[in-house]
C-alpha positions in Angstrom: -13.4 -24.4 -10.2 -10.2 -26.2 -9.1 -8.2 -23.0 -9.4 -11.0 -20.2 -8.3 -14.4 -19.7 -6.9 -16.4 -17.2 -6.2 -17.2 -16.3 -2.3 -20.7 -14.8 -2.9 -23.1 -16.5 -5.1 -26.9 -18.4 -4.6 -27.0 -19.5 -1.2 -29.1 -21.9 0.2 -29.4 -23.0 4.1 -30.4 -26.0 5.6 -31.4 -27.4 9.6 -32.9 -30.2 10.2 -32.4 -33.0 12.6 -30.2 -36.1 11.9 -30.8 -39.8 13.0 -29.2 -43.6 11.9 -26.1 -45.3 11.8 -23.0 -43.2 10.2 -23.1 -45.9 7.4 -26.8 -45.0 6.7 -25.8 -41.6 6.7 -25.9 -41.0 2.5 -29.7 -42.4 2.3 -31.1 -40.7 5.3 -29.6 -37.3 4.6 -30.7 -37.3 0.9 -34.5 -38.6 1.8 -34.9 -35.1 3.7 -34.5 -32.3 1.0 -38.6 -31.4 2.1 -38.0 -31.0 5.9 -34.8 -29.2 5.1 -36.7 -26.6 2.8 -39.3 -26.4 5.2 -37.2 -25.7 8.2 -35.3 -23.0 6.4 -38.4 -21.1 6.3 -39.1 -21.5 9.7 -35.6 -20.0 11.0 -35.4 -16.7 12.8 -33.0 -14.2 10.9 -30.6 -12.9 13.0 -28.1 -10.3 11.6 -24.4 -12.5 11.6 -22.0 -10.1 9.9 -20.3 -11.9 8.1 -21.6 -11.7 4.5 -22.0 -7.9 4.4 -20.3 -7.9 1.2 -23.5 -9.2 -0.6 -21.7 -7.9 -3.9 -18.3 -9.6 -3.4 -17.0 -11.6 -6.0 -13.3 -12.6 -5.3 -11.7 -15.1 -7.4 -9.6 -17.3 -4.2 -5.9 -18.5 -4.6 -5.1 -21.9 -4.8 -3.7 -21.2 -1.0 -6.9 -20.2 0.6 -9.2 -23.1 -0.5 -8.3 -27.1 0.2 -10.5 -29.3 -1.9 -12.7 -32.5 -1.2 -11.1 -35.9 -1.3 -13.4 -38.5 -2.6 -15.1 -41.2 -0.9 -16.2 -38.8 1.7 -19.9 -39.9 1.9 -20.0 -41.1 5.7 -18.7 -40.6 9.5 -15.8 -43.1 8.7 -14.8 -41.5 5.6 -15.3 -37.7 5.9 -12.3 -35.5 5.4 -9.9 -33.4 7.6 -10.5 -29.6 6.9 -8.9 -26.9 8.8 -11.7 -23.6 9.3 -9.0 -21.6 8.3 -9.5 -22.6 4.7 -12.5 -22.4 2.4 -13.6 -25.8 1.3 -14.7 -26.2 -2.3 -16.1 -29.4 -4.0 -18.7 -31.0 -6.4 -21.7 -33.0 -5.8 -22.4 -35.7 -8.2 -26.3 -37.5 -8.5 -27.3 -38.9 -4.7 -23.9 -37.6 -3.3 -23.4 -36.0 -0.1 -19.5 -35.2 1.2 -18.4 -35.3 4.8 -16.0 -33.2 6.6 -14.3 -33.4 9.9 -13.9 -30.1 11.3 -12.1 -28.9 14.7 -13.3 -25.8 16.6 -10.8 -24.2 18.6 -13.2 -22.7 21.3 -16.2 -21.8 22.4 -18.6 -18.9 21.0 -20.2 -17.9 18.2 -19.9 -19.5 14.2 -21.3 -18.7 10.9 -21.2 -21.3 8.3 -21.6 -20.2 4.5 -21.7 -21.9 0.8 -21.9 -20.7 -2.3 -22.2 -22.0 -6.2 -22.2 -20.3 -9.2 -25.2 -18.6 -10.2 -26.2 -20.3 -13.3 -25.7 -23.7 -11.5 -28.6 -25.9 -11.0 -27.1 -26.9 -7.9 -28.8 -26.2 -4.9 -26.6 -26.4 -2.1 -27.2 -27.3 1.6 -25.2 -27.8 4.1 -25.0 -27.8 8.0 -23.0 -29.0 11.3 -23.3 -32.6 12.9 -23.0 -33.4 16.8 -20.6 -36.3 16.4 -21.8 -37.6 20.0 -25.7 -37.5 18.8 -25.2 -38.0 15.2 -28.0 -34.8 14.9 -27.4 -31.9 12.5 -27.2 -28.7 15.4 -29.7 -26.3 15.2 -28.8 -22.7 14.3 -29.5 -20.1 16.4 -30.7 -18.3 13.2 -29.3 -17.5 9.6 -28.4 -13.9 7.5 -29.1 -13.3 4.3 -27.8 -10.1 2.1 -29.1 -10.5 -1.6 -27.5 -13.8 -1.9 -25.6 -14.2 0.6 -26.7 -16.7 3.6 -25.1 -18.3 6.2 -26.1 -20.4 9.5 -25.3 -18.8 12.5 -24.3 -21.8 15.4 -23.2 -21.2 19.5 -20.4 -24.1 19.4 -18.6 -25.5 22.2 -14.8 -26.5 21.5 -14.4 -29.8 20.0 -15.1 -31.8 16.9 -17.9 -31.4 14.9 -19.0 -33.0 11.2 -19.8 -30.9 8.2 -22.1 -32.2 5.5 -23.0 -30.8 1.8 -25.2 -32.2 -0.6 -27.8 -30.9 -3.2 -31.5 -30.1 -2.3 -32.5 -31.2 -6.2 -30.2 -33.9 -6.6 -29.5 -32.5 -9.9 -26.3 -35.4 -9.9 -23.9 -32.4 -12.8 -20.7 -32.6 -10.8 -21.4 -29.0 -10.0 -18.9 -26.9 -7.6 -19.3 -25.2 -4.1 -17.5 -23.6 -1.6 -18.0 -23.1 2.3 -16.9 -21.2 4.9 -16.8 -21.8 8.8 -15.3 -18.7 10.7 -15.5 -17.3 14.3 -18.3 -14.4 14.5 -16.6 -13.5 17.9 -13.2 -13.0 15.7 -14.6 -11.0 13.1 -13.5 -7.8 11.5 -16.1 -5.6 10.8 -14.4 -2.3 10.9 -14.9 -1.1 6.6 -11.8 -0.2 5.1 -11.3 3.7 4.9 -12.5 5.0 1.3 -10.1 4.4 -1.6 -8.1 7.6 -2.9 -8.0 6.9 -6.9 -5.9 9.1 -9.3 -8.0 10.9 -11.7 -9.5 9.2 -14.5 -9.8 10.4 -18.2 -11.3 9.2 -21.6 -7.4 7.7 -22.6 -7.4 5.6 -19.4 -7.7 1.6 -19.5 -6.7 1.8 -15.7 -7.3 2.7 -12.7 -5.0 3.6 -10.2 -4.8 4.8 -6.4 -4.6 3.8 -3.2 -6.4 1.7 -0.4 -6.1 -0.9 2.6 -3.4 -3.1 2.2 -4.5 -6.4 0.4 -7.8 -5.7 -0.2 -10.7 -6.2 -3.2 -11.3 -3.2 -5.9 -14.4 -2.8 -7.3 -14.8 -0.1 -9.9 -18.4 1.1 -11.1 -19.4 3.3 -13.4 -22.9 4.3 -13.9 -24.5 1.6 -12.7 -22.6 -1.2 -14.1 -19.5 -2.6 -12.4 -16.9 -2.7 -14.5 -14.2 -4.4 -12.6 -14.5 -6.3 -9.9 -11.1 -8.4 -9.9 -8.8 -5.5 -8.5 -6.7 -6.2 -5.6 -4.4 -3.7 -3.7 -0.8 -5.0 -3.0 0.9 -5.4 0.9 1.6 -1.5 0.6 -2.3 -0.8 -0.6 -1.4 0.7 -4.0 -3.5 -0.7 -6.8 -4.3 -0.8 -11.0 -7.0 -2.1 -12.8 -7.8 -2.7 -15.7 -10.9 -1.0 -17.4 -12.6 -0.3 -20.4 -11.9 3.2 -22.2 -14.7 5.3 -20.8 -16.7 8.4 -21.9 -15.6 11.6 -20.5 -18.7 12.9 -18.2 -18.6 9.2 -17.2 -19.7 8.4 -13.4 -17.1 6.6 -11.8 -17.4 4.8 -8.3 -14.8 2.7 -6.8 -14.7 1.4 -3.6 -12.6 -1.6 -1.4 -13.7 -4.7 0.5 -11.3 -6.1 2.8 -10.3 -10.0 3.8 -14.1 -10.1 5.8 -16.1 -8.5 3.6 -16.4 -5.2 5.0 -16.9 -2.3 2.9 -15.4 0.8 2.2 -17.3 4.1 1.3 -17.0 4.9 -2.6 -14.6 7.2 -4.1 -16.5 9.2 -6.8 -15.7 11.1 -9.8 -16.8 12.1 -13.5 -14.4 10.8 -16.7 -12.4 14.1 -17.5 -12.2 14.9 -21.0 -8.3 15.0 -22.1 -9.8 14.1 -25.8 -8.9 17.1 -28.4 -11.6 17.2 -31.2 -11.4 14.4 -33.6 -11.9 16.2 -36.5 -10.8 19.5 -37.9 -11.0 20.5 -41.4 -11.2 23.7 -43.4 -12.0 24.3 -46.6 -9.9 26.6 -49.8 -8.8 29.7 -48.5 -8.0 32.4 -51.1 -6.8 36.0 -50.7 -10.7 36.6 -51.7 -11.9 34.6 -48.9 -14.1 36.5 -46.3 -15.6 33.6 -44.5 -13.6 30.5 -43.4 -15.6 27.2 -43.6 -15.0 23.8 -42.3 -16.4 20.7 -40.1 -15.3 19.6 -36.6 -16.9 18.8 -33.0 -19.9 19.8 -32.4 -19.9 23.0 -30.7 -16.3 23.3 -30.4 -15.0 26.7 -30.2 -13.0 27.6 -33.7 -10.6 30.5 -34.0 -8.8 31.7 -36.9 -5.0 32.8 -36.3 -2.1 34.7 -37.6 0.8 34.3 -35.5 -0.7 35.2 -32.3 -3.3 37.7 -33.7 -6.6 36.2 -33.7 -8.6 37.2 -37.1 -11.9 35.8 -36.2 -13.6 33.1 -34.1 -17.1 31.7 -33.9 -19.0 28.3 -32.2 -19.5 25.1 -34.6 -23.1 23.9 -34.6 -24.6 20.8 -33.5 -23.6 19.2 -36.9 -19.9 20.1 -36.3 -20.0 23.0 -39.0 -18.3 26.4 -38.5 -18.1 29.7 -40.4 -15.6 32.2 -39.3 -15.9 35.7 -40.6 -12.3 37.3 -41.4 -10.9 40.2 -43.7 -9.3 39.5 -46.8 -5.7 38.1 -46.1 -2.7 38.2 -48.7 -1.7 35.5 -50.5 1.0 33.2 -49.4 0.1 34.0 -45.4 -0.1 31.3 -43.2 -3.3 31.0 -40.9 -4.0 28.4 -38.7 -7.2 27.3 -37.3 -8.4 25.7 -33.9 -10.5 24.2 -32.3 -11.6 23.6 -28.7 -13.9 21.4 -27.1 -15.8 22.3 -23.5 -12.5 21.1 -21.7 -10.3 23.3 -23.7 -8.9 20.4 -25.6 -7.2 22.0 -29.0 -6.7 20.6 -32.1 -5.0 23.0 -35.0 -4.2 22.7 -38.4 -2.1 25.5 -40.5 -3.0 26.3 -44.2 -1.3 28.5 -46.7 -3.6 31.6 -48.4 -3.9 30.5 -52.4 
């Protein structure tokens, strides 16, 4: 978790009101987890914005997240953070960590967290008014599958950040939060991807979209990449699985907000010739040509240019091509096509 973390996973919010000394700050926060879980309930939604991207998954450089420095349990000890960074930590048995964070003007904020959905973590977290020592009340909260966050009308100033886990399940387990300016925001969704055309040889995809933003690639309804990024000129390759041809393909591009594009679509071309192609003795007796290949492929028997016959494999992959007696020593070949015109030929000599 020190060198990624995921930006949308289980969310959980928290509001509720704050009173003591900063060094009784640990004990009072962790005898709420009931009036926290009740007040959640009792929050208006309001739509914030920010955590459209319900789906994303983006894996963070080292350079966008700064990590907690332990002790950071109280007032007196809380950490430093920047909001231009995402904060990640861990919260160990009866732990809470403490952040001092600067707002650089008035308006509207949306604080999120996230952990890893198989975590038995259950994150909280909210703003303190240094001056009261009160958690702030949020005007309201979104949600978007997973994806919550606490909507707050700040003033400029300094304000506290707390985490801590509503189970106190004490594993060390990760999170990360975000605080960012709602006023600020983004939400204008990248235009749709243009992707190259895919076929069943491919392991990547390729095309273009906005400049330094998240690929996600789909297909049927499973996402099959979700770790694609596009480079400062918006050109982009992922790796994927070989797929089927007739394959549904989706791919579409979430910017640095979480905005989302409109998908790209297209079905997996077959560029595959038949696998298999046999034919069985031909004499200068031989009235019927015989073999195995696709299914259904089309199968054509050849001199030179001249076709000599040509009939449809069946659903087992077996053909019989009528032709008239050939000389001895001729060369014939035979092919076969799929439904995409894919060939595959083989030449034998007339015994």
């Amino acid at each position: 978790m020190k060198k990624a973390a995921f930006l949308v996973l289980t969310l959980v919010l928290l509001t509720f009101s704050f009173q003591g000394y900063a060094q009784a700050a640990n004990e009072q926060i962790l005898n709420k987890r009931s009036q926290i879980q009740e007040t959640i309930s009792k929050a208006p939604s309001v739509k914030l914005a920010l955590f459209n991207q319900s789906k994303l998954k983006q894996s963070l450089n080292s350079d966008d997240v700064r990590y907690e420095k332990e002790p950071n349990d109280s007032f007196g000890t809380a950490n430093n953070h920047n909001i231009k960074y995402y904060l990640a930590g861990t919260l160990d048995y009866n732990d809470i960590d403490m952040f001092r964070v600067k707002i650089p003007k008035d308006g509207n904020y949306a604080l999120a967290g996230a952990n890893a959905e198989d975590s038995l973590l259950d994150l909280g977290f909210g703003l303190i008014d240094p001056t009261t020592e009160e958690f702030i009340e949020p005007f309201g909260y979104d949600e978007d599958g997973k994806a919550k966050a606490l909507g707050y009308a700040l003033e400029a100033g300094t304000y506290y950040l707390a985490a801590l886990d509503l189970v106190n399940a004490g594993l060390g387990e990760a999170y990360i939060l975000k605080l960012s300016s709602l006023d600020d925001l983004d939400t204008k969704a990248p235009a749709r991807p243009k992707v190259n055309k895919i076929d069943d040889n491919d392991t990547r995809v390729t095309g273009t979209a906005e400049a330094n933003s998240y690929i996600w690639i789909q297909a049927g309804e499973e996402w099959i990449s979700t770790e694609g990024k596009t480079n400062s000129r918006g050109k982009f390759s992922v790796k994927i699985p070989r797929q089927k041809a007739g394959t549904f393909i989706a791919v579409c591009a979430f910017d640095q907000t979480g905005n989302q594009s409109k998908f790209a679509e297209q079905w997996v071309i077959d560029k595959t010739a038949p696998k298999t192609l046999t034919v069985n003795k031909i004499t200068s007796k031989t009235t019927n040509v015989t073999g195995k290949t696709e299914a259904k492929a089309r199968v054509q028997i050849k001199q030179g240019t001249k076709i000599l016959g040509k009939a449809t494999a069946d659903k087992k992959g077996n053909y019989k091509v009528k032709i008239a007696k050939q000389k001895k020593g001729k060369k014939l070949t035979i092919q076969a096509s799929d439904k995409a015109n894919n060939t595959k030929k083989i030449s034998v000599t007339i015994k």
